[in-house]
C-alpha positions as CSV (number, residue, x, y, z in Angstrom):
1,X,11.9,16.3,9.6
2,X,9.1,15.5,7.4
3,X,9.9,16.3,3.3
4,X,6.7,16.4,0.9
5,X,7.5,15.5,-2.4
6,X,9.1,17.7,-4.7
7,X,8.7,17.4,-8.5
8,X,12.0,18.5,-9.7
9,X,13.8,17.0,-6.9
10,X,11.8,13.4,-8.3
11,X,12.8,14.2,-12.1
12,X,16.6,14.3,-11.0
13,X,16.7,11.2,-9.2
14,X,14.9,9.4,-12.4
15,X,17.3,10.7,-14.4
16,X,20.0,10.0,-12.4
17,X,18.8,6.3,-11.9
18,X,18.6,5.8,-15.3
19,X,22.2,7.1,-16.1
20,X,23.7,4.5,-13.0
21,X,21.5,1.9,-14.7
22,X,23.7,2.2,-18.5
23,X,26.8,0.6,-17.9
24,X,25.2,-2.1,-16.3
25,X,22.7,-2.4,-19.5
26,X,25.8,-2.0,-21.9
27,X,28.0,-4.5,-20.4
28,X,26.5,-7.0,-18.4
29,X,23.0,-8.2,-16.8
30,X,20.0,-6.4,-15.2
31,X,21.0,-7.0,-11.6
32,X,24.9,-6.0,-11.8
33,X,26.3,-2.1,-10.9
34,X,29.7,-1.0,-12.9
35,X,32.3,-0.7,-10.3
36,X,33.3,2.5,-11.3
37,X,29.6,3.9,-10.9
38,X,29.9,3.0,-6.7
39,X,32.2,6.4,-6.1
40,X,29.5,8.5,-7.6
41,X,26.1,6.8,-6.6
42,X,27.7,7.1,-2.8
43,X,29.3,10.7,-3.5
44,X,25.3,11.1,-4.7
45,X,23.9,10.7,-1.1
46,X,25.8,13.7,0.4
47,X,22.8,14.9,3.0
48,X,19.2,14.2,3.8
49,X,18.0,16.1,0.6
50,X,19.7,13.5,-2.0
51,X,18.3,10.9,0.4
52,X,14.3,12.7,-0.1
53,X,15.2,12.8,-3.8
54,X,16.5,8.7,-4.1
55,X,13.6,7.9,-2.3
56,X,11.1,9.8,-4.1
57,X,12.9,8.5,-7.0
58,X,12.1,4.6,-5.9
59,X,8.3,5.5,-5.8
60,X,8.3,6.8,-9.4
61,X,10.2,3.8,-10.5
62,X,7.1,1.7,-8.3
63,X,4.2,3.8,-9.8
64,X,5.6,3.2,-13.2
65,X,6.4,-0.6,-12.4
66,X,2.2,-1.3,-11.1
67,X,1.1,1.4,-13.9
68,X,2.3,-0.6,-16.5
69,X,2.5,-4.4,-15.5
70,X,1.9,-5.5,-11.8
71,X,-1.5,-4.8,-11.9
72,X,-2.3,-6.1,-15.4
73,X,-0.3,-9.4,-16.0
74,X,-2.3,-11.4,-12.6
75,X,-5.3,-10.4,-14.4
76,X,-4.5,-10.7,-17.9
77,X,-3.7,-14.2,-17.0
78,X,-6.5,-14.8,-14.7
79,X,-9.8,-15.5,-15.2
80,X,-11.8,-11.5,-14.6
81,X,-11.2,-10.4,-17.8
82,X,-11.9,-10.8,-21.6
83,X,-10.1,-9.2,-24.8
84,X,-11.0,-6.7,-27.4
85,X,-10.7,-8.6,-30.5
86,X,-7.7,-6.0,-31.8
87,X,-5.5,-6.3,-28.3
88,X,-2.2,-7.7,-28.9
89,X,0.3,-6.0,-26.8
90,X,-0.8,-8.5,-23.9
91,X,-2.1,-11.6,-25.9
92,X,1.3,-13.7,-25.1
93,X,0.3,-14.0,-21.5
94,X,-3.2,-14.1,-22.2
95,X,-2.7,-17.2,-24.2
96,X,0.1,-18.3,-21.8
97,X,2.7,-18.7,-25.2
98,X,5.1,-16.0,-23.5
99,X,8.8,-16.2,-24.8
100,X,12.4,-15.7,-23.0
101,X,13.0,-13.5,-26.1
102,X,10.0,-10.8,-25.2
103,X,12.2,-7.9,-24.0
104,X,9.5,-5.6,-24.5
105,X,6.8,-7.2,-22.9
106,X,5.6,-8.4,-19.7
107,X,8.2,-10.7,-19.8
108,X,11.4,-8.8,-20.1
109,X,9.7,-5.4,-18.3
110,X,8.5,-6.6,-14.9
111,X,12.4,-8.3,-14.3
112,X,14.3,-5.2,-15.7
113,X,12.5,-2.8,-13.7
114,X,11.9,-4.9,-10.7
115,X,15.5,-5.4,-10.1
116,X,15.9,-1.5,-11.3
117,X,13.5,-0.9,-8.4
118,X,15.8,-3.1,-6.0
119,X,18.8,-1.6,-7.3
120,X,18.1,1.8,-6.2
121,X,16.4,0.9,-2.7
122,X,19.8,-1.0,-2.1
123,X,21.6,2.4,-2.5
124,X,19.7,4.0,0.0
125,X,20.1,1.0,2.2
126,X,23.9,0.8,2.0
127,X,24.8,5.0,1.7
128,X,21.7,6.1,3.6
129,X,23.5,5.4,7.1
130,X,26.5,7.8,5.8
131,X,24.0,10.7,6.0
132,X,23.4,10.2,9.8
133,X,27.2,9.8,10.7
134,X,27.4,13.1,8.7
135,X,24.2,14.4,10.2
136,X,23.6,12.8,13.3
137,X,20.4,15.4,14.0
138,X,19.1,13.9,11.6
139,X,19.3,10.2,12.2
140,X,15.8,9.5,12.9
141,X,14.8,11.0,9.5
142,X,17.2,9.2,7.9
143,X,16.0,6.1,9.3
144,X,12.4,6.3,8.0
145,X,13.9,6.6,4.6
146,X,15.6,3.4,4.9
147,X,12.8,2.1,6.4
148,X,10.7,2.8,3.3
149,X,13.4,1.1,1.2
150,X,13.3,-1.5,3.1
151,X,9.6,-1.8,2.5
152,X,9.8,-1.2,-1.4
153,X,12.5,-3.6,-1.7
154,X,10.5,-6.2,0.1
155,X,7.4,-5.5,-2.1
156,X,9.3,-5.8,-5.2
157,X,11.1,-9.0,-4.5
158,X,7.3,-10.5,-3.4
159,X,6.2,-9.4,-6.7
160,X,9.3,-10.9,-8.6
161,X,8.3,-14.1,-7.0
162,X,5.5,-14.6,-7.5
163,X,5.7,-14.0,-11.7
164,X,8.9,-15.9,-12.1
165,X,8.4,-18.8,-9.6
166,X,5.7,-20.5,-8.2
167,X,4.0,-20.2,-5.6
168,X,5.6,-21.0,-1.9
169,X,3.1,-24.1,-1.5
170,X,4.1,-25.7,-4.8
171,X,6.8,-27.6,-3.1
172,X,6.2,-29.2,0.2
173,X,9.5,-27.3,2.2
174,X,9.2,-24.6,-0.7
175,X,12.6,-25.6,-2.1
176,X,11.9,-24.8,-5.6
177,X,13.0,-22.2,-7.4
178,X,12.1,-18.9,-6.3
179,X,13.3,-15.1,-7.6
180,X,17.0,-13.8,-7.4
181,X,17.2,-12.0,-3.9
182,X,19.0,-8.6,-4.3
183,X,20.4,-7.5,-0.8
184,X,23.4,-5.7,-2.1
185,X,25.2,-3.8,-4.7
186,X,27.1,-6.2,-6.9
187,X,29.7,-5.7,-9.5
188,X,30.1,-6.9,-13.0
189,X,31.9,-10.1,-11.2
190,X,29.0,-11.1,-9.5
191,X,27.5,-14.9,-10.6
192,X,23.7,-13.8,-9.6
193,X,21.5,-17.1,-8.9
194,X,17.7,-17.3,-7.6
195,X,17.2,-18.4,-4.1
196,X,14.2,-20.8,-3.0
197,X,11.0,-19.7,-2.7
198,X,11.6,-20.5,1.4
199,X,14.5,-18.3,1.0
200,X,13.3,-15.6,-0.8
201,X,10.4,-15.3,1.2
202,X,12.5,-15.7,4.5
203,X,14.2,-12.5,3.1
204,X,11.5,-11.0,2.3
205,X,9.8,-11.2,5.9
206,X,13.2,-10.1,7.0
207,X,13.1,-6.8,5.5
208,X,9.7,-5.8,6.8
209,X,10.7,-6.3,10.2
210,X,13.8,-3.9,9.4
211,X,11.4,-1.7,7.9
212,X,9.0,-2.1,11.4
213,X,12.1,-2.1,14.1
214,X,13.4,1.3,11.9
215,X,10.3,3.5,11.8
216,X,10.2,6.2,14.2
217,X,7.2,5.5,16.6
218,X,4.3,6.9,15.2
219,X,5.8,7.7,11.7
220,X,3.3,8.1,8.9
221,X,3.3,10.3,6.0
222,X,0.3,9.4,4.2
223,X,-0.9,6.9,2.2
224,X,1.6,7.7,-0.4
225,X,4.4,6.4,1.7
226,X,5.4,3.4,3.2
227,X,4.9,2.9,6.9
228,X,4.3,0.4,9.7
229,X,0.7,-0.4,8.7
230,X,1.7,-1.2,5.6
231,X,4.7,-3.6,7.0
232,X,2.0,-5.4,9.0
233,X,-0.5,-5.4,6.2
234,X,2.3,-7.0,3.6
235,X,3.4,-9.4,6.2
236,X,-0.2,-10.7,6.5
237,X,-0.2,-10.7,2.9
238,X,2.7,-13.1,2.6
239,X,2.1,-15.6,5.2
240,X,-1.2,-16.1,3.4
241,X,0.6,-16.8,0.8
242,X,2.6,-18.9,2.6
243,X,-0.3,-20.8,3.8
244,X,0.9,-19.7,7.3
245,X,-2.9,-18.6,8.1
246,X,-2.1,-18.2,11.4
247,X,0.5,-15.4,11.3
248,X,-1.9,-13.9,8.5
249,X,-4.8,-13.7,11.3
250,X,-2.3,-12.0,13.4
251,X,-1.0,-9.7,10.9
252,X,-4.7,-8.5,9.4
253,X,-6.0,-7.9,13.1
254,X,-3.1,-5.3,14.0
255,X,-3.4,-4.0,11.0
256,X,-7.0,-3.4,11.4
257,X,-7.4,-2.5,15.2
258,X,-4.1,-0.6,15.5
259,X,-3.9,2.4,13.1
260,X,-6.9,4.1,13.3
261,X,-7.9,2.8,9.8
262,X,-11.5,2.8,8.5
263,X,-13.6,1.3,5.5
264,X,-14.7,4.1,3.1
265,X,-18.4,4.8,3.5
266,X,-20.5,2.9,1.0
267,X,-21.0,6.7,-0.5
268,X,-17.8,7.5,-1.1
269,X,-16.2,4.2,-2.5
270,X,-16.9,5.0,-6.3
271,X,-14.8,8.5,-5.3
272,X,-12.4,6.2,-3.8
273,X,-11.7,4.7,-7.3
274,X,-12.7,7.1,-9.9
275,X,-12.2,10.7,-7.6
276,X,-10.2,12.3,-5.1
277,X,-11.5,10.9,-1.8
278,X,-8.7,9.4,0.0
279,X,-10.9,8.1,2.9
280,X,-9.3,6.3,5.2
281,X,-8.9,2.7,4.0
282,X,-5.7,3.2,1.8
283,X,-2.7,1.2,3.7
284,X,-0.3,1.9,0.9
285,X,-1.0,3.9,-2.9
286,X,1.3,4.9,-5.4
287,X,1.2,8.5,-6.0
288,X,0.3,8.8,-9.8
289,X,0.6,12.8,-10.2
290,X,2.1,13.4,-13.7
291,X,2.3,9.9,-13.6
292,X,1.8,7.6,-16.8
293,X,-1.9,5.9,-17.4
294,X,-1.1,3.0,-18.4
295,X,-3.7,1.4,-16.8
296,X,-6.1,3.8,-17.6
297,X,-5.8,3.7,-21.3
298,X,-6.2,0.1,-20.8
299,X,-10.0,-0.2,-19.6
300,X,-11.1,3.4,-21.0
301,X,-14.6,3.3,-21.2
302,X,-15.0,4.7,-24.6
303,X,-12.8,2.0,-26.2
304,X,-11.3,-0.5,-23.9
305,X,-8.8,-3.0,-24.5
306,X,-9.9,-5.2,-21.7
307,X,-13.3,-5.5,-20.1
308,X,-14.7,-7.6,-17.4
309,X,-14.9,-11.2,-18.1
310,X,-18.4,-12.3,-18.0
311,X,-17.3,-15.1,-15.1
312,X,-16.9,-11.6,-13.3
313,X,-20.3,-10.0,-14.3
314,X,-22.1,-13.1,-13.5
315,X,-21.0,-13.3,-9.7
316,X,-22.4,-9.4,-9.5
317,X,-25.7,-10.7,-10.8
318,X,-26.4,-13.7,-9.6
319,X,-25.4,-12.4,-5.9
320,X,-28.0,-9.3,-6.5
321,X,-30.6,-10.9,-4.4
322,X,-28.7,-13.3,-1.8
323,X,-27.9,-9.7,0.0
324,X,-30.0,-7.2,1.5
325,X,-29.7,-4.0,-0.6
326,X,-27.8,-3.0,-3.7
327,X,-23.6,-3.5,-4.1
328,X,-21.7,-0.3,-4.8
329,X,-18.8,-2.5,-6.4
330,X,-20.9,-2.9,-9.3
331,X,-21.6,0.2,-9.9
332,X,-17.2,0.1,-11.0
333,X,-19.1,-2.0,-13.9
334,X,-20.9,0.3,-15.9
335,X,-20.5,4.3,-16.3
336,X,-22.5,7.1,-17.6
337,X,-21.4,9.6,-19.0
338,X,-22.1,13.1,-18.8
339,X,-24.1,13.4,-22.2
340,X,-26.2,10.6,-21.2
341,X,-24.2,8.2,-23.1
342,X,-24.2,4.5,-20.7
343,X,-21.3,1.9,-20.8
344,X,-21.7,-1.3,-19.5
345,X,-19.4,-4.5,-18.8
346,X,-16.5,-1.4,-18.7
347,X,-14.4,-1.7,-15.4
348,X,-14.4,2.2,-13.7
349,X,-11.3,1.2,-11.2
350,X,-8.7,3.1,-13.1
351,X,-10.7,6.0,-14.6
352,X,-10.5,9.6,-13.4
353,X,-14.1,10.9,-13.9
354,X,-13.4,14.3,-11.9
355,X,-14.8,17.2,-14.1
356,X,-11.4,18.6,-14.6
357,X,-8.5,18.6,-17.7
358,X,-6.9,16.1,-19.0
359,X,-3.4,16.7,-17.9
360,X,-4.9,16.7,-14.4
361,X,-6.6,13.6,-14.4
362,X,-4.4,11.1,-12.3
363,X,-5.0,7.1,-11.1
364,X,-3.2,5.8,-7.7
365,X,-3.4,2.5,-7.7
366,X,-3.9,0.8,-4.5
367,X,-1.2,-1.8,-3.3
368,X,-2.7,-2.2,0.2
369,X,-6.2,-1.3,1.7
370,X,-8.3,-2.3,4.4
371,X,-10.9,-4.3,2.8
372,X,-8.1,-6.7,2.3
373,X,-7.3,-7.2,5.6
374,X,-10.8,-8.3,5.8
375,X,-10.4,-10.8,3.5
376,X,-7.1,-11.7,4.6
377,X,-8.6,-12.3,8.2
378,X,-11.6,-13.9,6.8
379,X,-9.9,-16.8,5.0
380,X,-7.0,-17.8,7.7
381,X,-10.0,-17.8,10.1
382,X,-11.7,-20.4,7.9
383,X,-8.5,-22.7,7.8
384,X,-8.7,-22.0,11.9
385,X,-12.4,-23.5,11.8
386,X,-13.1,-19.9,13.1
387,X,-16.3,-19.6,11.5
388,X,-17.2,-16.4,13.6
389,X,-14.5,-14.3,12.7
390,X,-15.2,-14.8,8.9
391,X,-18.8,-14.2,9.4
392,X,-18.5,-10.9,11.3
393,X,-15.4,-9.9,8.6
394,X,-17.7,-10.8,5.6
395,X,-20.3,-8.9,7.3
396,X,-18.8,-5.9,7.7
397,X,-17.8,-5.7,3.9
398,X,-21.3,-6.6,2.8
399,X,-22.8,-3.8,5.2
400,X,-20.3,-1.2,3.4
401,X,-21.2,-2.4,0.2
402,X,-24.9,-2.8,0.4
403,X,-25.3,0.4,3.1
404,X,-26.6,-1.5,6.0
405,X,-25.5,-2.3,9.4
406,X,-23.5,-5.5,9.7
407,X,-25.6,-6.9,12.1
408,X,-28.7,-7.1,8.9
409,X,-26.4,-9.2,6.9
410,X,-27.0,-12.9,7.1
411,X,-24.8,-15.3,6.0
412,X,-25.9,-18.5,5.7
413,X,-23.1,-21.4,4.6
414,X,-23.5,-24.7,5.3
415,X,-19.9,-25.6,6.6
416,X,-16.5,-24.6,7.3
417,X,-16.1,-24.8,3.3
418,X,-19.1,-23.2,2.0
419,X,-18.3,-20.6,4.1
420,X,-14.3,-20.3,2.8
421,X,-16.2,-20.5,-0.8
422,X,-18.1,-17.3,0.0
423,X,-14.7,-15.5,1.1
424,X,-13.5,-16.2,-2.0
425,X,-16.3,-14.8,-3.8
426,X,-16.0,-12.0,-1.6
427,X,-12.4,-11.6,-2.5
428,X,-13.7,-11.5,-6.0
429,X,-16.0,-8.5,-5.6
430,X,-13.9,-6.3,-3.8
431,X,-10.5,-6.5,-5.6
432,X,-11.2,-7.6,-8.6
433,X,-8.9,-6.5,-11.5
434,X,-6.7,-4.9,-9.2
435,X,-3.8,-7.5,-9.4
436,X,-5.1,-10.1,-7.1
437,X,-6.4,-12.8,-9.0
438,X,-3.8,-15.5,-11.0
439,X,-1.8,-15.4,-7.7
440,X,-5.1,-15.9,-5.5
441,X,-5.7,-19.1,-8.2
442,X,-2.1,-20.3,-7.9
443,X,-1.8,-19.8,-3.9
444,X,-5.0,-22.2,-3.6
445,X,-3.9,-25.1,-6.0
446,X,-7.3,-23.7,-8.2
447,X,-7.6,-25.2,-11.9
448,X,-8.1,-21.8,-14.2
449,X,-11.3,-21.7,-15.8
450,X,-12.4,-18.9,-18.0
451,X,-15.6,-18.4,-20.0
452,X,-16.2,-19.1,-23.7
453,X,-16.1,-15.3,-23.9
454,X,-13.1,-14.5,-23.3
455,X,-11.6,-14.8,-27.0
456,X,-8.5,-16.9,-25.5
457,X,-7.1,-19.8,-27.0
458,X,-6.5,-21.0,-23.4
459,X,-9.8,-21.6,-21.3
460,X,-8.8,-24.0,-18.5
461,X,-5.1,-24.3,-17.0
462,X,-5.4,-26.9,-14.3
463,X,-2.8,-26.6,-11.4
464,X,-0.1,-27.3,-11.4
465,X,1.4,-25.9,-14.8
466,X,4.7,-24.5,-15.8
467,X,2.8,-21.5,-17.6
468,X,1.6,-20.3,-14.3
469,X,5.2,-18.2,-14.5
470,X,6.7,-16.4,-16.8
471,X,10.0,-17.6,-18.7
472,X,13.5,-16.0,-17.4
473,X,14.3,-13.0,-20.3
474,X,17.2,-14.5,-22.1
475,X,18.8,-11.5,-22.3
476,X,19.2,-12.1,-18.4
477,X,20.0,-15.9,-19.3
478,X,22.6,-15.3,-21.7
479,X,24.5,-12.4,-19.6
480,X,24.6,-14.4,-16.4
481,X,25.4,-18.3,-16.5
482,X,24.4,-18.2,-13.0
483,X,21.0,-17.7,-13.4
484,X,18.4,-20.5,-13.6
485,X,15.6,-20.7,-16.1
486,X,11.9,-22.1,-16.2
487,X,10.7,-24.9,-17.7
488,X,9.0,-22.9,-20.5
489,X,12.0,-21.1,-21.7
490,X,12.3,-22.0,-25.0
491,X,16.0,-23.0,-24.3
492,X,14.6,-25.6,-21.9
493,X,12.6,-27.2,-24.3
């Protein structure tokens, strides 16, 4: 039993997940539930209907989470972007000065509605089950919806991570400090503390093989949704991360021979960005139908708060004749418009160009595609010194950007690290600006190094730094003695 998503059944569970999440705003910290809440969030999940809406429910919250933060703040303080002079909503983390007090920003946002996120997928996990003993016809469909919490939850506490600790190879046995892992529902007596990095990432690989073992066989229901593609494609993300490269190998290959995924043609991959052409290379996307546009409103062609750094332009250029033919992924550089009028250094990846109204225009931005599996597969193959698997996986990206058969691409590299340096710039070219790049710096030990351009007061960051994460809000701080801070909150100094 297969439920699409319904609009009024998604506005009820926002609301109702923002009336659980009061008490627990008005009395204590993000990551604690009022105990006299439980009887009604679990009198909430009465049959598989309230389960379709709480679900749907934990996209929204997902779409709005990336919309607005996830994708941005790895870029903002990365090195692919530059500043419009009068941009100051993110100019904390661009200049890496960000303060425990910024409840509004990046800083207090991405924890409040990451855990807010967790939260409601641990609902479904602990009262999902209840449906089935209700309904038992309906297990199986109740399982894929825990499955997809499983997933979310996962995804969330990765993200979580990877702002407010470092990254899992800054400590040899990754002891240091990692997020707060959120498994269950706890009460206003709960003392909340973050787990390891090893820990947290322990628990998240845990979760997606729950997610995997739960699935019916075969389950998918679009890109839109979780599934077990996109377990396998997260895994392979994390154990990169990890620098486990080769579980990542493993990971990437299913991922990329078993689900009947394919690259979008070189003709469509503009459409895939700025159009409606699914294709067939979305893994996981967050449905943003009467959505915000945060993003959008962010790198808007006619006046853009953010444009492409020129480190970013430059790798375009100066690749332009090592390849045979011309890249598509620049064309996401420049625009024109339908009276003739050109933009240039504008980035197209979140811009709806469709010739239709406003109110319909829409951006889903991708969490998981193909491509990177590629990449993925590409760079653990270097660390193997398996120099032909990166070849053939850069190949087969160059021929879809440049229209070409892989076998007229020649890459040339004169070791096993020249050729892991062209990965990287790879990686560059096809996900840049898409939330990739601080934690692809940080995962790799890189020093930051921005051009002149880029109107920040910080140009180089050299690994390791404390500024790499964000500070613990002090809201959070001050409402749970539990809870650990980083070295650049303010009360640490």
């Amino acid at each position: 039993m297969n439920m699409n998503i319904n609009d009024n059944m998604k506005t009820l569970k926002n609301i109702f997940a923002f009336l659980m999440l009061l008490p627990a705003l008005a009395s204590c910290h993000f990551l604690e539930v009022e105990k006299t809440g439980k009887t009604s969030i679990k009198n909430f999940y009465s049959d598989v209907y309230a389960l379709d809406a709480a679900v749907n429910g934990i996209y929204g919250l997902t779409y709005k989470f990336y919309d607005n933060y996830m994708v941005l703040y790895p870029e903002v303080a990365g090195d692919l972007i530059r500043f419009q002079a009068a941009t100051s909503e993110w100019r904390q983390q661009f200049d890496f000065i960000s303060d425990e007090n910024e409840e509004t920003t990046a800083v207090g946002y991405i924890w409040k509605n990451g855990y807010e996120i967790i939260a409601n997928a641990n609902e479904v996990i602990q009262y999902g089950p209840s449906v089935s003993d209700r309904f038992p016809q309906q297990a199986a469909t109740v399982r894929n919806y825990i499955a997809q919490a499983y997933f979310l939850r996962a995804l969330v506490h990765l993200d979580l991570c990877l702002v407010y600790g470092q990254t899992y190879t800054y400590s040899c046995d990754a002891s240091h400090l990692g997020t707060a892992v959120m498994t269950t529902i706890p009460d206003v007596k709960s003392k909340i503390a973050r787990s390891s990095a090893s820990v947290t990432y322990k628990q998240i690989l845990s979760d997606l093989q729950t997610a995997l073992d739960m699935f019916a066989d075969g389950w998918t229901n679009g890109c839109f949704y979780a599934s077990p593609a996109a377990c396998k494609a997260l895994m392979a993300r994390v154990y990169l991360y990890m620098g486990n490269y080769a579980d990542a190998k493993k990971y990437a290959s299913e991922v990329i021979s078993d689900y009947g995924l394919s690259l979008t043609p070189r003709a469509d991959y503009v459409a895939m960005f700025c159009g409606r052409k699914e294709g067939n290379e979305a893994i996981f996307r967050l449905n943003g139908l009467s959505g915000t546009a945060k993003l959008r409103s962010m790198f808007d062609y006619t006046s853009p708060q953010m444009y492409p750094s020129g480190k970013l332009l430059d790798i375009f250029s100066s690749d332009a004749g090592s390849w045979t033919g011309s890249d598509v992924r620049s064309e996401l550089l420049s625009y024109k418009a339908a009276d003739g009028t050109e933009y240039s250094g504008v980035c197209m990846k979140f811009i709806d160009t469709e010739d239709v109204a406003e109110t319909q225009k829409r951006y889903d931005p991708f969490v998981l595609r193909l491509s990177e599996m590629y990449l993925i597969r590409a760079e653990a193959a270097c660390h193997d010194g398996d120099a032909d698997t990166a070849v053939s996986d850069i190949a087969t990206l160059e021929a879809r950007a440049r229209g070409v058969k892989a076998s007229d691409i020649n890459v040339t590299f004169s070791g096993i690290d020249d050729l892991a340096g062209i990965v990287q710039r790879e990686r560059i070219k096809e996900l840049f600006l898409e939330g990739h790049r601080l934690f692809d710096l940080t995962r790799r030990h890189e020093t930051l190094t921005r051009d002149v351009a880029c109107s920040s007061s910080v140009l180089t960051l050299t690994y390791p730094d404390d500024r790499f994460v964000l500070p613990i809000p002090l809201v959070e701080l001050d409402a749970n003695k539990a809870m650990q801070p980083n070295p650049v909150n303010s009360t640490q100094r």
